[in-house]
N, C-alpha and C positions, 0 to 999 in steps of 0.2 A: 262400534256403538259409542253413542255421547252421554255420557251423566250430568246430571246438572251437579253443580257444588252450591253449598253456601259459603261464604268464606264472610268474616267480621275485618270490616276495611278499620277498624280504631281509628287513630288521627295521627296523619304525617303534617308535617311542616313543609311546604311547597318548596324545592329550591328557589334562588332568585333567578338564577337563569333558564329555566323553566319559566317563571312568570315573565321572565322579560318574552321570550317565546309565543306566549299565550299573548301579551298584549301588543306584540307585534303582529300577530296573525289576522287579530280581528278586520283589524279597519283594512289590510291588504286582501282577504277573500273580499270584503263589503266591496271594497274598490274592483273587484275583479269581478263581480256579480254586477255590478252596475253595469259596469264596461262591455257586458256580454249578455246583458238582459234580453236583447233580441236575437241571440243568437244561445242560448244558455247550455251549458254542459249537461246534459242528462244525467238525473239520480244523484248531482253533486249536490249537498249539505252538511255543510259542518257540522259537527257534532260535540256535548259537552266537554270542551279540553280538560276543564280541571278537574271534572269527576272522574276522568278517564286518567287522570292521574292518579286521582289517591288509589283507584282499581289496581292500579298498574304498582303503586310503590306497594300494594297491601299484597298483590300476587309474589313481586319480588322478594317478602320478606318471609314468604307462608310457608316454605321447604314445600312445595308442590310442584314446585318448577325440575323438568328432567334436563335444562339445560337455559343458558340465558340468554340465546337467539330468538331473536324478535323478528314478526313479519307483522305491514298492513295491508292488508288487501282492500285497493280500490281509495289509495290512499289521500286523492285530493292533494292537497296543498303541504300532506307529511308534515302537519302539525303534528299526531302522533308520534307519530316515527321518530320525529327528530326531539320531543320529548322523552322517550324508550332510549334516546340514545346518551339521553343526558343525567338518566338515573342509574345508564348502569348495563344497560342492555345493549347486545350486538345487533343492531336495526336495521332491517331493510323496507324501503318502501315502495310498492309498486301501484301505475297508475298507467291507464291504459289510455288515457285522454291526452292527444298531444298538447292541444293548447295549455290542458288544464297542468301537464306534467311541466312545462313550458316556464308556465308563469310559478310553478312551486319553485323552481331551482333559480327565478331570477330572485324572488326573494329569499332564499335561501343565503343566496349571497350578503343581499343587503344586511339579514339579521346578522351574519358570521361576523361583519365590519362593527356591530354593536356591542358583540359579547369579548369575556375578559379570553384570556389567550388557553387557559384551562377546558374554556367549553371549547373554543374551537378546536383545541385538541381529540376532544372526544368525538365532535362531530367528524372530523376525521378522518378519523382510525375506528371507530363504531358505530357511524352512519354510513348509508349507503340506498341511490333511489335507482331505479329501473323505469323503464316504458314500456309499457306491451302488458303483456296478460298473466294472472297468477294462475292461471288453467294450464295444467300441465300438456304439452303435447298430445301425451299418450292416452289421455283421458277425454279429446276432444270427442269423438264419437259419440262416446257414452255420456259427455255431459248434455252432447243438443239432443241430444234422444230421453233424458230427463226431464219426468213432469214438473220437475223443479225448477225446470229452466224457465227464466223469462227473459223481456224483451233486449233488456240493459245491457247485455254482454255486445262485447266487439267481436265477431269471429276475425275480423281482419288482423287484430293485434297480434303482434310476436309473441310467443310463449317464453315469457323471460327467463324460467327453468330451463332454457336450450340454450341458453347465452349465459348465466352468471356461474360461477363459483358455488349456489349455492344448488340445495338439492328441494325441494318441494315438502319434504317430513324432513328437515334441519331443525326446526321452530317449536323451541318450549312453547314460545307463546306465540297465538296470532287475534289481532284483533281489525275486527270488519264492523263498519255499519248498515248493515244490510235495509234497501227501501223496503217500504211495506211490500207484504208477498216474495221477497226474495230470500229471506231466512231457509225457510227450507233449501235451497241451491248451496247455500252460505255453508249449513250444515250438514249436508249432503258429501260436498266437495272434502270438505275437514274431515269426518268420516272417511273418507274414501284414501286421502293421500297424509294421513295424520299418524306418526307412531304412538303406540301406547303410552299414557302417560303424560302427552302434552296436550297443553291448554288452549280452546278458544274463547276469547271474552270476547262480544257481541252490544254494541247501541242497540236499540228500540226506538228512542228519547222520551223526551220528560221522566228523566233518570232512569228509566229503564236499562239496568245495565244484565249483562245472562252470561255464568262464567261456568264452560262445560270440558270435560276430560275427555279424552280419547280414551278405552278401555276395549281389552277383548272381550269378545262377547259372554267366555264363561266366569270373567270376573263382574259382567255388569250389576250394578243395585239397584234393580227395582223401583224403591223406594225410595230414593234420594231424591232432596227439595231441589228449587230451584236457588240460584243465588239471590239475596235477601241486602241490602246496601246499606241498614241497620244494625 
């Protein structure tokens, strides 16, 4: 079961290598949407970097976190992720579109040739991207047979949890931009492969940000609001 949280984001000071990040991003997804307008990646949209920061440095600092392994599902171009990695967090990001994973890790490169020797340190030893699918193997069944499921998903992709080091519930935090209608799958999934206690933060956009706990079900609260960005 998920609870929604409120949590009060206060105000962080962006790092600069974080913003170098952000302002490298933009115009390289713009150029890469152009480039593929007649052939476009399905369900791919960027989503607010910077808010998605300060969410991300106000989580990291809230004592909520059961651990400071980071996942993105469905991650695009691992602006995220490579953010998460540069505040602090063990990041991994997975992305199921070859092209789209393709073009994330060539500029991936370029940005690393940008930054001081510090981030790329971090990017590293605390980043890390994947191809194929953040659907576990063992849950492939029961997710196509989910009313929650829609169109978007790859059934063709690898199940990256059968190739990495890591494990599926590894992840304080995971954060997904789910298109319209797919939240419920989004949250379904976390639900289903999530330990107690860890975090998924969730886009909407137009700041729509929804930051929910994993909890067993005799501890859930009822009552608890949704997250509030205020």
């Amino acid at each position: 079961m998920l609870n929604s949280l409120t949590l009060d984001l206060g105000t962080f000071d962006i790092p600069h290598s974080v913003s170098q990040i952000i302002d490298s991003a933009w115009p390289t997804i713009q150029q890469f949407q152009l480039l593929t307008r007649k052939n476009p990646v399905h369900g791919f949209h960027p989503g607010d970097f910077l808010e998605t920061t300060q969410w991300m440095m106000a989580i990291r600092t809230s004592g909520l976190l059961p651990n400071s392994n980071f996942c993105e599902w469905g991650s695009g171009f691992a602006v995220v992720a490579l953010i998460a990695a540069e505040i602090g967090f063990q990041s991994v990001a997975i992305e199921s579109d070859k092209k789209l994973f393709c073009a994330a890790s060539r500029w991936k490169k370029e940005i690393s040739g940008e930054m001081n020797e510090a981030s790329n340190r971090r990017l590293r030893n605390n980043f890390e991207s994947h191809c194929g699918s953040f659907i576990p193997s063992s849950l492939q069944d029961e997710v196509v047979g989910s009313k929650a499921m829609t169109k978007w998903i790859d059934h063709s992709a690898t199940a990256v949890f059968d190739q990495c080091r890591w494990k599926p519930d590894d992840f304080g935090l995971t954060y997904a931009y789910p298109w319209p209608g797919e939240e419920g799958f989004i949250f379904e999934l976390f639900d289903l492969i999530a330990k107690p206690d860890s975090l998924l933060l969730t886009f909407h956009g137009a700041a729509d940000f929804r930051l929910q706990q994993k909890v067993d079900s005799e501890h859930a609260n009822p009552t608890a609001g949704t997250a509030d960005p205020s």
